[in-house]
C-alpha positions in Angstrom: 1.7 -16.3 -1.7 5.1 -15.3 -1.3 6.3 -12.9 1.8 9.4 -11.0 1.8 11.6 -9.6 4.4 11.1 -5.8 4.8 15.5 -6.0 4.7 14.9 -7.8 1.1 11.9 -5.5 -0.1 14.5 -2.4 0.8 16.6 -3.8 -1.5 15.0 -4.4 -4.1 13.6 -0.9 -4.3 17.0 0.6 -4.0 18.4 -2.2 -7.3 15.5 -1.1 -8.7 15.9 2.7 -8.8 19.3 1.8 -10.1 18.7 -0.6 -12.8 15.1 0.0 -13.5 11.6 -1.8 -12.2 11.2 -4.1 -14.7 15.1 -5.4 -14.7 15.0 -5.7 -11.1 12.0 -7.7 -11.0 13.2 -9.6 -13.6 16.4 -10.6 -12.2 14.5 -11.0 -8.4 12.2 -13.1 -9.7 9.3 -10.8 -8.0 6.5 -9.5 -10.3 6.7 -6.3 -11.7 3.4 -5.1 -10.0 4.3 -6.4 -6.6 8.2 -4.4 -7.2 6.1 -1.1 -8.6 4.0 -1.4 -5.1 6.6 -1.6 -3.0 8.2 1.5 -4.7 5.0 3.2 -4.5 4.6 2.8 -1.0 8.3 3.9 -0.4 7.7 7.3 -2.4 4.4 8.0 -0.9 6.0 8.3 2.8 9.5 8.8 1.9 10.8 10.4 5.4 9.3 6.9 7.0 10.7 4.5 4.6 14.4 5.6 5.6 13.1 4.3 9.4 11.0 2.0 9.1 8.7 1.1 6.1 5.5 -0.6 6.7 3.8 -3.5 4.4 0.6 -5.0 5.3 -0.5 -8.2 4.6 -3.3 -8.9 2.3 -5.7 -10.2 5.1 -5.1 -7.1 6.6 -5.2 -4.4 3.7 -8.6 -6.3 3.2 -9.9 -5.8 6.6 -8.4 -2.1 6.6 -10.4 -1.2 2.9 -14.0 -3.4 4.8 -13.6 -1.5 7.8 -13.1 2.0 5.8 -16.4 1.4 3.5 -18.4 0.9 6.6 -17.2 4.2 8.1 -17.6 6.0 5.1 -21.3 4.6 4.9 -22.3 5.6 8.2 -20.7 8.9 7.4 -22.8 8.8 4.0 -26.1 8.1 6.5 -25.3 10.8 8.9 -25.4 13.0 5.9 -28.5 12.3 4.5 -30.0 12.1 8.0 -29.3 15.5 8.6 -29.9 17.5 5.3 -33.3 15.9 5.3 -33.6 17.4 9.1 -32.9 20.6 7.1 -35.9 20.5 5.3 
């Protein structure tokens, strides 16, 4: 797997929005899915992404997304516990 420079993924964003995704990607030789992510990112959080724009490496997103779905099932549990104290 490939990692890019937060300076290069900037760029590329920016030729991007001036060309179009799939031309940019095209002529970066980055996947059009990976170049449609990082715009994503940049437009979800766009007063960050001027200071500092954050990309987390897969290993990471997967332990972030493992570590959400055990929260939200101990939330799910706590719920049940206590509509069935409501009984």
């Amino acid at each position: 797997m490939k990692h890019y420079t937060d300076e290069f993924k900037r760029k590329a964003v920016v030729l991007s929005e001036e060309i179009g995704c799939r031309d940019a990607a095209e002529q970066l030789g980055v996947s059009y899915y990976t170049l449609s992510d990082w715009r994503r990112r940049k437009n979800i959080r766009p007063e960050e992404s001027q200071q500092r724009e954050e990309y987390l490496p897969d290993a990471e997103l997967l332990h972030e997304v493992h570590y959400l779905r055990e929260a939200n099932a101990l939330l799910q549990r706590t719920v049940d516990y206590l509509l069935k104290q409501q009984v």
